[in-house]
DSSP file (Angstrom, degrees, kcal/mol; ACC not computed):
  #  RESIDUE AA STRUCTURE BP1 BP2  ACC     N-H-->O    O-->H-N    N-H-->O    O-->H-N    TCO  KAPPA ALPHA  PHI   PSI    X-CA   Y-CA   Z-CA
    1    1 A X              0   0    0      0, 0.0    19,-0.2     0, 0.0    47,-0.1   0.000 360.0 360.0 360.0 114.7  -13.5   79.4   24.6
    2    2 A X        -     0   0    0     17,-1.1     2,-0.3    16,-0.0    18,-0.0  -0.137 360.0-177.4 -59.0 165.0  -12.6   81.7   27.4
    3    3 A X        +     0   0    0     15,-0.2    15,-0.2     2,-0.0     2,-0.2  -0.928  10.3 157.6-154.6 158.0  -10.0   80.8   30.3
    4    4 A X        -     0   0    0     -2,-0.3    13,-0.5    13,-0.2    15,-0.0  -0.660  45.9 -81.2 179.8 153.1   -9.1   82.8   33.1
    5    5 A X  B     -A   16   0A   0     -2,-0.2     2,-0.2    11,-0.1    11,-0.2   0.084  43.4-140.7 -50.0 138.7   -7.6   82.6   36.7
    6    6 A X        -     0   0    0      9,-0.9     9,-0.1     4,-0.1     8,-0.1  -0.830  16.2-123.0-104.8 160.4  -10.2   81.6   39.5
    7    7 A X        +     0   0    0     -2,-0.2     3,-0.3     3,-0.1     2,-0.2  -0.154  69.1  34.9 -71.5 175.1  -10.2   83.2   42.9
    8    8 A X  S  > S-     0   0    0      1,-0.2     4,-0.6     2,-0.2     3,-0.1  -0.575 113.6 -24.9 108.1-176.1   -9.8   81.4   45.9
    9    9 A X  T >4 S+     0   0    0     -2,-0.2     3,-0.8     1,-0.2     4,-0.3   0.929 129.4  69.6 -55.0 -65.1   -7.8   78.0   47.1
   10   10 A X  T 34>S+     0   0    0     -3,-0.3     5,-2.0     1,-0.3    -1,-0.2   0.329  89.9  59.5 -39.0 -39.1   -8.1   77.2   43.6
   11   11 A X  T >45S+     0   0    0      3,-0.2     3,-1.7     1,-0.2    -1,-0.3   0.839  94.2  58.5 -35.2 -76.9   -5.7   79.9   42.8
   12   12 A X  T <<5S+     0   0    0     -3,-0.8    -2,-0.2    -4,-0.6    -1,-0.2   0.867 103.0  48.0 -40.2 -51.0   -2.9   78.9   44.5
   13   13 A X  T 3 5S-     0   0    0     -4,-0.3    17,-0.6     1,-0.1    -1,-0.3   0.319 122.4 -94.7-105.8  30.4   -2.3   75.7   43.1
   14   14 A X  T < 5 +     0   0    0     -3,-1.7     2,-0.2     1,-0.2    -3,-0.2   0.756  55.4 172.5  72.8  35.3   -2.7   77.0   39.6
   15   15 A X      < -     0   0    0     -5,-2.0    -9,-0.9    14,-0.1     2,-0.4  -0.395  13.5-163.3 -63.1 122.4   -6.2   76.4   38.6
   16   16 A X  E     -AB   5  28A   0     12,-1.4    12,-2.4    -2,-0.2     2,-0.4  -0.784  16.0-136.6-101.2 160.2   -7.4   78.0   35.0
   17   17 A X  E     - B   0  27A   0    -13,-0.5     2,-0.8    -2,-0.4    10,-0.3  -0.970  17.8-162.6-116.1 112.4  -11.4   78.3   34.3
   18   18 A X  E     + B   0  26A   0      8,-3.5     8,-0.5    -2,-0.4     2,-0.2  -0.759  15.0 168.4 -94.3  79.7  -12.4   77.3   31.0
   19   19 A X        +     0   0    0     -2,-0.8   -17,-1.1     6,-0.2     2,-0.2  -0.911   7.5 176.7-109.4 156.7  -15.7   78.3   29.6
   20   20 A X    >   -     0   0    0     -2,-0.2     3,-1.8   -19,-0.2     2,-0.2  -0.805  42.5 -75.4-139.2 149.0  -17.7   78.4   26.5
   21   21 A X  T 3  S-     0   0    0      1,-0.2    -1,-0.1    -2,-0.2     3,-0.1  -0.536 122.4  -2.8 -41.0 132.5  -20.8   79.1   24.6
   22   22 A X  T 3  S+     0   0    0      1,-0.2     2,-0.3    -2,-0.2    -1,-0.2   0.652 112.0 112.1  40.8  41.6  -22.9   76.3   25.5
   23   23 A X    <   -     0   0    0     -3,-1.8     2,-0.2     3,-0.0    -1,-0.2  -0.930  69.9-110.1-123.8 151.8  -20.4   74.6   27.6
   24   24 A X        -     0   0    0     -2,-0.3    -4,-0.1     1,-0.1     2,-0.1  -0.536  43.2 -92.4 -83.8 156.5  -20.4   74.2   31.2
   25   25 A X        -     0   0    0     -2,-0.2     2,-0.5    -6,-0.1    -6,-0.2  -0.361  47.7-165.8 -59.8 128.4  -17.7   76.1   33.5
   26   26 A X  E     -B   18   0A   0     -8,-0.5    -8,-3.5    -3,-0.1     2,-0.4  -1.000   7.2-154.4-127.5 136.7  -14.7   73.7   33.8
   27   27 A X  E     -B   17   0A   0     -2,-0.5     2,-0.8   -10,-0.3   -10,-0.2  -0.949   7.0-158.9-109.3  98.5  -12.1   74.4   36.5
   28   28 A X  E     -B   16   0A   0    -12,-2.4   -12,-1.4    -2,-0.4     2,-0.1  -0.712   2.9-165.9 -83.1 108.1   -8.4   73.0   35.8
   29   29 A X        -     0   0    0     -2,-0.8     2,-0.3   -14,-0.2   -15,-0.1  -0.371   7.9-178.9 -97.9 170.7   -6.2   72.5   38.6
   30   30 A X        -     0   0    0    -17,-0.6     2,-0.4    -2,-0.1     5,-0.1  -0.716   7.0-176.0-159.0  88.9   -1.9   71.9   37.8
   31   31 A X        -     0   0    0     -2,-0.3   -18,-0.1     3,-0.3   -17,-0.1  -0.923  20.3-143.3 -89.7 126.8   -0.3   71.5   41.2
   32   32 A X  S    S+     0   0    0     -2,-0.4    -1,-0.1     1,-0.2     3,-0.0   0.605  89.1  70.4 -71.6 -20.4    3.7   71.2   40.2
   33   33 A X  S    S+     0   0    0      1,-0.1     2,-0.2    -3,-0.0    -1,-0.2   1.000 113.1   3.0 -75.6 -55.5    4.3   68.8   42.7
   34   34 A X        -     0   0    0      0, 0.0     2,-0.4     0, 0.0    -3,-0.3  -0.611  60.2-148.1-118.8-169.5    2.6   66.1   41.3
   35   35 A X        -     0   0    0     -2,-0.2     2,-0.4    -5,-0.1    -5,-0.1  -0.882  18.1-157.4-134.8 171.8    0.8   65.6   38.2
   36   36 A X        -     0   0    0     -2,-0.4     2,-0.5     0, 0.0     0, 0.0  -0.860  30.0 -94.3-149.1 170.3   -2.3   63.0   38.2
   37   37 A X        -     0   0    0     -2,-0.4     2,-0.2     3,-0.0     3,-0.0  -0.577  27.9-143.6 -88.3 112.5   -3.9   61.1   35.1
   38   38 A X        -     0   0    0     -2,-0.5     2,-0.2     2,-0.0     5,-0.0  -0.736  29.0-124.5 -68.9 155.3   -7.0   62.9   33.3
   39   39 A X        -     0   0    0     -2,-0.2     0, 0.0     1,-0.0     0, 0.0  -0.451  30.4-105.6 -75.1-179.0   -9.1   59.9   32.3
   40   40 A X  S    S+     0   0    0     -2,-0.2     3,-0.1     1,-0.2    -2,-0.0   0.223 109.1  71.4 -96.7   8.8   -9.6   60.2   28.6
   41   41 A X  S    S+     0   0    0      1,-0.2    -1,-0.2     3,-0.0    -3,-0.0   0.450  95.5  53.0-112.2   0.6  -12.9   61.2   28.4
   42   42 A X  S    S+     0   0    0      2,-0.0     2,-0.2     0, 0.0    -1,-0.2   0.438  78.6 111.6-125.1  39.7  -12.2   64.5   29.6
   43   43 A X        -     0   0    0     -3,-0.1     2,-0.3    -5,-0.0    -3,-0.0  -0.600  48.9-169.2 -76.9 154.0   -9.5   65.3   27.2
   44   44 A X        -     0   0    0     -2,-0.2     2,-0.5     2,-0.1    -3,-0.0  -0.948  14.8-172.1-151.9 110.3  -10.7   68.0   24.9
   45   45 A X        +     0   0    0     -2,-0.3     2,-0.3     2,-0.0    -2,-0.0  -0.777  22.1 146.8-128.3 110.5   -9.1   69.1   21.9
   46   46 A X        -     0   0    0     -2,-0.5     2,-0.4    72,-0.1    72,-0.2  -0.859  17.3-177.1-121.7 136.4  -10.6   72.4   20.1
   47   47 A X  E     -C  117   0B   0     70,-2.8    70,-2.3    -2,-0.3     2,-0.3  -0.984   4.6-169.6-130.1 144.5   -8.9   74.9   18.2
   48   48 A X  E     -C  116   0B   0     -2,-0.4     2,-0.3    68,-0.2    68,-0.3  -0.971  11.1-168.7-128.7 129.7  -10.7   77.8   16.9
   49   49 A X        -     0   0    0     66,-2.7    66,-0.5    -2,-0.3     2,-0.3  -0.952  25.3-179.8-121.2 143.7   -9.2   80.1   14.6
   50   50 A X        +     0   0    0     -2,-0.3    64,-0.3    64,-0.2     2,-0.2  -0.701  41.7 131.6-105.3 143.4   -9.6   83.6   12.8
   51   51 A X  E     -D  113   0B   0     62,-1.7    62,-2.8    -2,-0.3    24,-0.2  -0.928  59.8 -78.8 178.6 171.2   -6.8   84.4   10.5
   52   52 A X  E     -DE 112  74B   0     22,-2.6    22,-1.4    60,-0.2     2,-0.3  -0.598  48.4-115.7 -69.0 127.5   -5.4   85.6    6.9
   53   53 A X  E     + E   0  73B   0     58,-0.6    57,-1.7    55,-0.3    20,-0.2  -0.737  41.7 172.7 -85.8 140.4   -5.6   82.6    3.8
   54   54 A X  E     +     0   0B   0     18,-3.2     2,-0.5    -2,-0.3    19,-0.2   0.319  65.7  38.7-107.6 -27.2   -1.7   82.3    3.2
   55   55 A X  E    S- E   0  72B   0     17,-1.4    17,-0.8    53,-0.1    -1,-0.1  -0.918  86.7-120.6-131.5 112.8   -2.2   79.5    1.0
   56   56 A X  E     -     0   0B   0     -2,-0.5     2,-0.1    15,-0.1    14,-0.1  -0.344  53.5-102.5 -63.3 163.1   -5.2   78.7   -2.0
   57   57 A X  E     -     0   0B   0     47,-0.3     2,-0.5    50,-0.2    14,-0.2  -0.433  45.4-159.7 -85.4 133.0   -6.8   75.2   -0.6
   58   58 A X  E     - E   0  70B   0     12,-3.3    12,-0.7    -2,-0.1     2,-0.5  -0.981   5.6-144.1-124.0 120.9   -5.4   72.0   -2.8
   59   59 A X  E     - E   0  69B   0     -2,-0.5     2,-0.4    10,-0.3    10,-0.2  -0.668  15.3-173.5 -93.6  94.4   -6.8   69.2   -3.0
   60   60 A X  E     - E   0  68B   0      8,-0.7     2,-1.8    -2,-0.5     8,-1.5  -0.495  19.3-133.9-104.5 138.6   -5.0   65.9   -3.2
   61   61 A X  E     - E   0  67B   0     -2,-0.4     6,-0.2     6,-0.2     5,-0.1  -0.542  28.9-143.8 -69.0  88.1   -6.4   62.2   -3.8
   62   62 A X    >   -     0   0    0     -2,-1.8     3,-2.8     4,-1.4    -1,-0.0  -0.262  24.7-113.4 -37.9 128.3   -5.0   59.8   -1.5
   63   63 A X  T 3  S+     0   0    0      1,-0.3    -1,-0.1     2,-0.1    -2,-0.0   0.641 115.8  65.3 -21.6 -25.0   -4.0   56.3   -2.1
   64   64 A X  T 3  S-     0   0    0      2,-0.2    -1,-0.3     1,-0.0     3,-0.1   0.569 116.9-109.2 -81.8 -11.4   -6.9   55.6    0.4
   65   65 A X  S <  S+     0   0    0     -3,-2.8    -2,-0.1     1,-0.3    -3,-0.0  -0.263  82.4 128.0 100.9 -51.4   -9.5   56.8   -1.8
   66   66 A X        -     0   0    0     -5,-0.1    -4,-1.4     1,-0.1     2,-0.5   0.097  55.1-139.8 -38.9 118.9   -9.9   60.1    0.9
   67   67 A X  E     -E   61   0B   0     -6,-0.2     2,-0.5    29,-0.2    -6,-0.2  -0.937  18.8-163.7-114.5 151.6   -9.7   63.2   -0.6
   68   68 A X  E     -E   60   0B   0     -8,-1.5    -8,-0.7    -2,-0.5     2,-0.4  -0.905   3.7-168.4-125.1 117.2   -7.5   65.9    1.6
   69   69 A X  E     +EF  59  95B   0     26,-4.2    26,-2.0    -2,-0.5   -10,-0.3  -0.938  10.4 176.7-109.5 166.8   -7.8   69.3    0.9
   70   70 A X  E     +EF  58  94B   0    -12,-0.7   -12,-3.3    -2,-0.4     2,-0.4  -0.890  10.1 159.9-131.7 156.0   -5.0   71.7    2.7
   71   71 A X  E     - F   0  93B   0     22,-2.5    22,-2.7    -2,-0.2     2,-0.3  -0.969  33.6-125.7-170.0 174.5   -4.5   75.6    2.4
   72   72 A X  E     -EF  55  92B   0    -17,-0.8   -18,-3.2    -2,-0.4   -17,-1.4  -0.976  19.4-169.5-130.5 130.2   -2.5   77.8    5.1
   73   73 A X  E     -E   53   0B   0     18,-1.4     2,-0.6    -2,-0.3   -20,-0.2  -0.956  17.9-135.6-117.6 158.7   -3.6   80.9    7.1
   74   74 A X  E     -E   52   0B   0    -22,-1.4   -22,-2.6    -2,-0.4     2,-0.4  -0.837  13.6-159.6-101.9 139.7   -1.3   83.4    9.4
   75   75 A X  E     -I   89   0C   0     14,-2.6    14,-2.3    -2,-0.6   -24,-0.1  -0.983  21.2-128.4-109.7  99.0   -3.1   84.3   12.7
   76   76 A X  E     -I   88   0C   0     -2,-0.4     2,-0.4    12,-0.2    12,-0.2  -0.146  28.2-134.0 -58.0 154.6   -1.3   87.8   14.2
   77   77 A X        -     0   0    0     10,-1.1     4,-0.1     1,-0.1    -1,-0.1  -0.925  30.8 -81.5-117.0 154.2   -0.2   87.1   17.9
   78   78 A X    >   -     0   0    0     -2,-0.4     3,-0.8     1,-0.2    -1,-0.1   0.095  34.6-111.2 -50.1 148.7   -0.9   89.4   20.5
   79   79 A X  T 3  S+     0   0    0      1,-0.3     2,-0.2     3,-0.0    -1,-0.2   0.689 115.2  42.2 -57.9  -4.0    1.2   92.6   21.3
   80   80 A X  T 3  S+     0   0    0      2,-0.0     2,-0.3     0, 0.0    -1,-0.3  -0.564  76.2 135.0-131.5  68.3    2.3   91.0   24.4
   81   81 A X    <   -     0   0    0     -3,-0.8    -4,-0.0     2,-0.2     6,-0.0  -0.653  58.5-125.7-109.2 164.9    3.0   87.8   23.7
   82   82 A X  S    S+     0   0    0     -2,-0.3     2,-0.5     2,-0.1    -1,-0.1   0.314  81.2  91.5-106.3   0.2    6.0   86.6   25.1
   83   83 A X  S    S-     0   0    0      3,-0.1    -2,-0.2     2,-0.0     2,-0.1  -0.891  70.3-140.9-101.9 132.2    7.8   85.3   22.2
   84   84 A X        +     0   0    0     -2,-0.5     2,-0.7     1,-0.2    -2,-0.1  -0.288  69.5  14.8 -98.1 175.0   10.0   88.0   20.7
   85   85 A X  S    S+     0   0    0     -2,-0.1     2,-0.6     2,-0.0    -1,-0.2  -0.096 101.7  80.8  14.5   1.2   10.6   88.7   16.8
   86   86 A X        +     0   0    0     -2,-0.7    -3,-0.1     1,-0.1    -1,-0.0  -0.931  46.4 177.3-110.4  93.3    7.6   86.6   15.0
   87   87 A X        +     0   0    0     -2,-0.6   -10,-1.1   -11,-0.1     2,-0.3   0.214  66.2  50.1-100.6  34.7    4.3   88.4   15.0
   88   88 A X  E    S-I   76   0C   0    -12,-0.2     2,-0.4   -10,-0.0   -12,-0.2  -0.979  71.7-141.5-118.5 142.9    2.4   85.8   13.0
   89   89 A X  E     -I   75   0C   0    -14,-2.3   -14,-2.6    -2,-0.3    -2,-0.0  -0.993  23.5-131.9-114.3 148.8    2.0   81.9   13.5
   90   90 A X        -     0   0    0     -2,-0.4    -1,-0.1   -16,-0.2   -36,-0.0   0.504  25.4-155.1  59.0-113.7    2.0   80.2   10.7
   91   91 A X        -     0   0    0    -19,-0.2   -18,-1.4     1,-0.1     2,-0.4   0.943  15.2-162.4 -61.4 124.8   -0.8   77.5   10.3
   92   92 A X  E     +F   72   0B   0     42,-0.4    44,-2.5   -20,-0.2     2,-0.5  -0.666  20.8 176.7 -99.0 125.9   -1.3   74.6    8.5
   93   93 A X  E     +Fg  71 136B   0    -22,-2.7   -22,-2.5    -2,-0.4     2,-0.2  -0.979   4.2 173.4-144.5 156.3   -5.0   73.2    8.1
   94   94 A X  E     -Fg  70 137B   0     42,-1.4    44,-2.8    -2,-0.5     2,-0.3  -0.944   7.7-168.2-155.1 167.4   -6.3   70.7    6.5
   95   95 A X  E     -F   69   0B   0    -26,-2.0   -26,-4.2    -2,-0.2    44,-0.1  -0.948  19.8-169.0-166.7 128.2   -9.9   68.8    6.1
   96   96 A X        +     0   0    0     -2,-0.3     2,-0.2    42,-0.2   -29,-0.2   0.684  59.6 117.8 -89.6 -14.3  -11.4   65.6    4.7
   97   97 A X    >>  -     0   0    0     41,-0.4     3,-2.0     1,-0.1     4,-1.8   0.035  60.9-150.3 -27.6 100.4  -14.5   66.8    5.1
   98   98 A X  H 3> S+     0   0    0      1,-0.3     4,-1.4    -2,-0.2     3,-0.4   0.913 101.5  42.2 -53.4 -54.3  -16.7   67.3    1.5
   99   99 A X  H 34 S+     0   0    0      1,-0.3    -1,-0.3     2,-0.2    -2,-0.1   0.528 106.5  54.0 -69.0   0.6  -18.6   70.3    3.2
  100  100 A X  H X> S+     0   0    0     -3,-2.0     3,-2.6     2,-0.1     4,-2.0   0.807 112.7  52.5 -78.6 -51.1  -15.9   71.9    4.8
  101  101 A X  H >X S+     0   0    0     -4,-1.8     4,-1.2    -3,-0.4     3,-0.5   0.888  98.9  58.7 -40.7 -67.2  -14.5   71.8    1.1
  102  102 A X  H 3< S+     0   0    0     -4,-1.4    -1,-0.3     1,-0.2    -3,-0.1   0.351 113.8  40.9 -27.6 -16.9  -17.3   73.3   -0.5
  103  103 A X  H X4 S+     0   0    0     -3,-2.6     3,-1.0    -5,-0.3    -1,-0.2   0.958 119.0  38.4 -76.1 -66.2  -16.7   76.3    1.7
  104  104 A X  H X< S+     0   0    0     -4,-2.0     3,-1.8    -3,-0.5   -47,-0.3   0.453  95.9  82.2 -70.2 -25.9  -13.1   76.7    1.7
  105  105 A X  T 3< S+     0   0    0     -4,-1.2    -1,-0.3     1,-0.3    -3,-0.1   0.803  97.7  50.9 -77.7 -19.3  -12.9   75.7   -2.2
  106  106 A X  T <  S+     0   0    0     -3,-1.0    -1,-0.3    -5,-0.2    -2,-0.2   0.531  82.7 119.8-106.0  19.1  -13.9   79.7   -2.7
  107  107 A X    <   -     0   0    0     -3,-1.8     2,-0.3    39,-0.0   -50,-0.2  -0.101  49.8-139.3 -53.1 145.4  -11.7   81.2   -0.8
  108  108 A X    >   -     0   0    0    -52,-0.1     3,-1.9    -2,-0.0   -55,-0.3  -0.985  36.4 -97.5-137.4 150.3   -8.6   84.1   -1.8
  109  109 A X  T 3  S+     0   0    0     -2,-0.3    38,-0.2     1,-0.3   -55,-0.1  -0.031 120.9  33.6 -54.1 150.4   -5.4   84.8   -1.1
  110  110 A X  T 3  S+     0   0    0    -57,-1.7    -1,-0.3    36,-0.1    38,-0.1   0.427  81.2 155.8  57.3   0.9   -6.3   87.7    1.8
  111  111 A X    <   -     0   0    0     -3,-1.9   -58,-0.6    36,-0.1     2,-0.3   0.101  44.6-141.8 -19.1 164.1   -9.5   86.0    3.3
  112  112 A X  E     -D   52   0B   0    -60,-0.2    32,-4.3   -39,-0.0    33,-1.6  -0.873  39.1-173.4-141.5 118.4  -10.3   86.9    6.6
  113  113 A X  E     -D   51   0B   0    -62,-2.8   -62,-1.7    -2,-0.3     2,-0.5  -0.788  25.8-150.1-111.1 155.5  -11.5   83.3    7.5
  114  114 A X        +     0   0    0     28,-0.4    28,-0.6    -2,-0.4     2,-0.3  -0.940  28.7 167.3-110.2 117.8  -13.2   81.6   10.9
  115  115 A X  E     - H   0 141B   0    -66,-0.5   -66,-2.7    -2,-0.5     2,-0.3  -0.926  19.7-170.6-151.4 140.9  -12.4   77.9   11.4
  116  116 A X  E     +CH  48 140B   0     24,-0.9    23,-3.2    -2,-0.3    24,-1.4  -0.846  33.0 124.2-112.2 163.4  -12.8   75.0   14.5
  117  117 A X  E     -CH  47 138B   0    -70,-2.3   -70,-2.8    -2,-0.3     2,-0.4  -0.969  60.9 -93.3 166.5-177.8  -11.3   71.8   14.3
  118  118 A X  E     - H   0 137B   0     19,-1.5    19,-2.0    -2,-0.2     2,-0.5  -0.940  40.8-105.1-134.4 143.1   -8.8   70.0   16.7
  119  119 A X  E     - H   0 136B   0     -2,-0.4     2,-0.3    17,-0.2    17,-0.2  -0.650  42.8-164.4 -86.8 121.1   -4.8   70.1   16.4
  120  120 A X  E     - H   0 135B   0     15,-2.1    15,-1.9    -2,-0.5     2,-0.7  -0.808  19.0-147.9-105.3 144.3   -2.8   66.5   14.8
  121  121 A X  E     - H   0 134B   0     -2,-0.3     2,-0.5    13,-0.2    13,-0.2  -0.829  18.6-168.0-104.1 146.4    0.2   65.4   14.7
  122  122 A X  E     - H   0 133B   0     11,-2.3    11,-1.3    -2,-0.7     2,-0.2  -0.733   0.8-168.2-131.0 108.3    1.1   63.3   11.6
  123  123 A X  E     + H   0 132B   0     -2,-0.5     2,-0.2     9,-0.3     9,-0.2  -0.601   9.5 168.5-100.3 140.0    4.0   61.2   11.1
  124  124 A X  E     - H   0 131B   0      7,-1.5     7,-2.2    -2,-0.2     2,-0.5  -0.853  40.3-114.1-142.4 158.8    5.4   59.5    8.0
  125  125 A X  E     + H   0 130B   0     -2,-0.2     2,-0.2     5,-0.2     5,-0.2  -0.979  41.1 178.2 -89.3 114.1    8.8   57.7    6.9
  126  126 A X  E >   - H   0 129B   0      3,-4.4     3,-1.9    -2,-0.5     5,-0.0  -0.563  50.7 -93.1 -98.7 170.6   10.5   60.3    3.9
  127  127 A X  T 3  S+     0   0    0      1,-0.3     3,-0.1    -2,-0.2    -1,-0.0   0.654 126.9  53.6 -51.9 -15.1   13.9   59.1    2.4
  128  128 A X  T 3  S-     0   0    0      1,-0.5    -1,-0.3     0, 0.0     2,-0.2   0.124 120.3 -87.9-123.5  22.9   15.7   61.2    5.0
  129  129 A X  E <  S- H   0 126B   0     -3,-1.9    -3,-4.4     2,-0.0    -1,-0.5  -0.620  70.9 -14.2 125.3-169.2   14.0   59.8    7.9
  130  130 A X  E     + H   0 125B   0     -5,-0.2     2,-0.3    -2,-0.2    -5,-0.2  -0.389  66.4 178.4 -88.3 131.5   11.1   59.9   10.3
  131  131 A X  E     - H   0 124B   0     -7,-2.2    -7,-1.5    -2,-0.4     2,-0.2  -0.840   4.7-172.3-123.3 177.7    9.1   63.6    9.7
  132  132 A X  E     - H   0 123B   0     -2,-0.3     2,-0.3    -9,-0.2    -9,-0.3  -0.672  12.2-158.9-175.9 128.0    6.1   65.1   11.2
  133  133 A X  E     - H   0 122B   0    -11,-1.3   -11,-2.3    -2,-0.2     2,-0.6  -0.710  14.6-140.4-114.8 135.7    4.0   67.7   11.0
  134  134 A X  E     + H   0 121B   0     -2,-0.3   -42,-0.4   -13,-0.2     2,-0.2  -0.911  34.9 172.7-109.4 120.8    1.3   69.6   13.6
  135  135 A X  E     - H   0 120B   0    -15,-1.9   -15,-2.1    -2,-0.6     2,-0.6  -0.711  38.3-127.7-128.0 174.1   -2.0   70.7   11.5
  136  136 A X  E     -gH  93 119B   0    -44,-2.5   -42,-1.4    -2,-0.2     2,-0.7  -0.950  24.8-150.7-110.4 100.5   -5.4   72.1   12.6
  137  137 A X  E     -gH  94 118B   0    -19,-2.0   -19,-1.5    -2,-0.6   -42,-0.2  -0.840  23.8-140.0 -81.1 116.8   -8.0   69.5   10.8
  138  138 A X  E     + H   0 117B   0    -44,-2.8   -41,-0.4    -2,-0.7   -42,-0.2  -0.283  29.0 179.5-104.5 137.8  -11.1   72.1   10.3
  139  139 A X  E    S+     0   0B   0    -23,-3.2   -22,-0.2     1,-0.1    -1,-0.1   0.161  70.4  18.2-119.4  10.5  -14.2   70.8   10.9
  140  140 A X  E     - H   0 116B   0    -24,-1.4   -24,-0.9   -26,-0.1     2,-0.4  -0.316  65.6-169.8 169.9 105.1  -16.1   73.9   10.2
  141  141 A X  E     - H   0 115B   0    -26,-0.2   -26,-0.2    -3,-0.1     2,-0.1  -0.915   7.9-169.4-137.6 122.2  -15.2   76.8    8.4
  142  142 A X        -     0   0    0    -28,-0.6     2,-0.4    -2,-0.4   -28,-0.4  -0.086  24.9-132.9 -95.4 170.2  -16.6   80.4    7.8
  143  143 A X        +     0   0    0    -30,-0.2   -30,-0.3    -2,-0.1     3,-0.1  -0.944  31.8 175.1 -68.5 104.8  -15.5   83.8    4.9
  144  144 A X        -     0   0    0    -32,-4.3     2,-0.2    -2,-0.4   -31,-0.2   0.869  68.4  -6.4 -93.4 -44.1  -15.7   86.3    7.9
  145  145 A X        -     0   0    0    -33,-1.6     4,-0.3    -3,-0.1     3,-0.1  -0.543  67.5-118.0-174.0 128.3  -14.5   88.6    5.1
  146  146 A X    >   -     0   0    0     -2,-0.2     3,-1.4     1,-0.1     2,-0.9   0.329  49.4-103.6 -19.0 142.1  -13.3   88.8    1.3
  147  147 A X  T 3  S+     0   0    0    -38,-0.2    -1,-0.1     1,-0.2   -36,-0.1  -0.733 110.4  33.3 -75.8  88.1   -9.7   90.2    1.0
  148  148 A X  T 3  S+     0   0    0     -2,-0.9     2,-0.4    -3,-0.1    -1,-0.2  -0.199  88.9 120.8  73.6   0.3  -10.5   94.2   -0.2
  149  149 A X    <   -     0   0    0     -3,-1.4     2,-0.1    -4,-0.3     3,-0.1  -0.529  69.4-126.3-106.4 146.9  -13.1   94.1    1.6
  150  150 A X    >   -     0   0    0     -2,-0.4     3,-1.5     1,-0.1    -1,-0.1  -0.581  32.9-101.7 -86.3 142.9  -13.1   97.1    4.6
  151  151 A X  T 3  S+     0   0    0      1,-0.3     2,-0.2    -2,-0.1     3,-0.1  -0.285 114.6  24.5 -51.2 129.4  -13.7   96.0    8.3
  152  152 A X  T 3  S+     0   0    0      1,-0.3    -1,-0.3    -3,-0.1    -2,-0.1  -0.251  94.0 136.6 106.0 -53.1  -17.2   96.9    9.0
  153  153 A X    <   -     0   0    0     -3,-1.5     2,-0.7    -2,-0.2    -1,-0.3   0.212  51.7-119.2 -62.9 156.3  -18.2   96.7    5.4
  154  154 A X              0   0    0     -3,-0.1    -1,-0.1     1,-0.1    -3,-0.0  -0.735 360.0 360.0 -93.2 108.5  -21.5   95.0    4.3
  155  155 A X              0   0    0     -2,-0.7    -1,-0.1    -6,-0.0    -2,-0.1   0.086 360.0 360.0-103.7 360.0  -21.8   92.1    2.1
């Protein structure tokens, strides 16, 4: 999903433009003097990410029945990012999804992977208090390309 400043009125009070493949143009305005209510049916939460597997995918059985698989990748940040010493995030993903498994389950350390899904927060009581964690839970997930394998080569 693209974003980028609109010209215009629109401008001024700090509008981004949000579009997508097969999405319609959406216009966000954020005036700092006051803030107004979204309704909830136009909250939107997508993440898409391309990144390095940091972690092989585990899968663990839940009390629930639910099986959870998790793995990690680092995502490089742009050369001008404004946060100084860290040029990777990080990322934690996770999926109940059985055909998201079946993807993910052949994955290697140095993948160059494709994944959407929407960012959770998840909260527990440990022995040392209330914790919580922010994960990406992938709802569709790609091999953009084997780790040895050279950019550009063909599979």
């Amino acid at each position: 999903m693209a974003s980028k400043r609109p010209e215009g009125p629109a401008a001024s009070a700090g509008a981004v433009e949000f579009a997508g493949p097969g999405r319609a143009s959406v216009t966000v305005e954020h005036d700092r003097r006051r803030e107004e209510v979204v309704p909830e049916d136009e909250h939107h939460n997508e993440i898409v990410l391309v990144g390095r597997v940091t972690a092989v995918p585990v899968v663990r059985d839940l009390p629930s029945g639910d099986r959870l698989m998790t793995w990690r990748i680092c995502v490089s940040r742009p050369p001008d990012t404004r946060f100084r010493g860290r040029r990777i995030d990080s990322i934690t993903c996770v999926s109940f999804d059985t055909g998201v498994h079946d993807e993910v389950r052949e994955w290697r350390l140095g993948d160059v992977v494709r994944m959407s899904g929407a960012l959770r927060r998840r909260t527990w009581r440990g022995y040392d208090g209330v914790r919580s964690v922010h994960e990406v839970e992938v709802c569709g997930a790609a091999l953009v390309r084997a780790a040895g394998s050279r950019r550009g080569a063909v599979h």
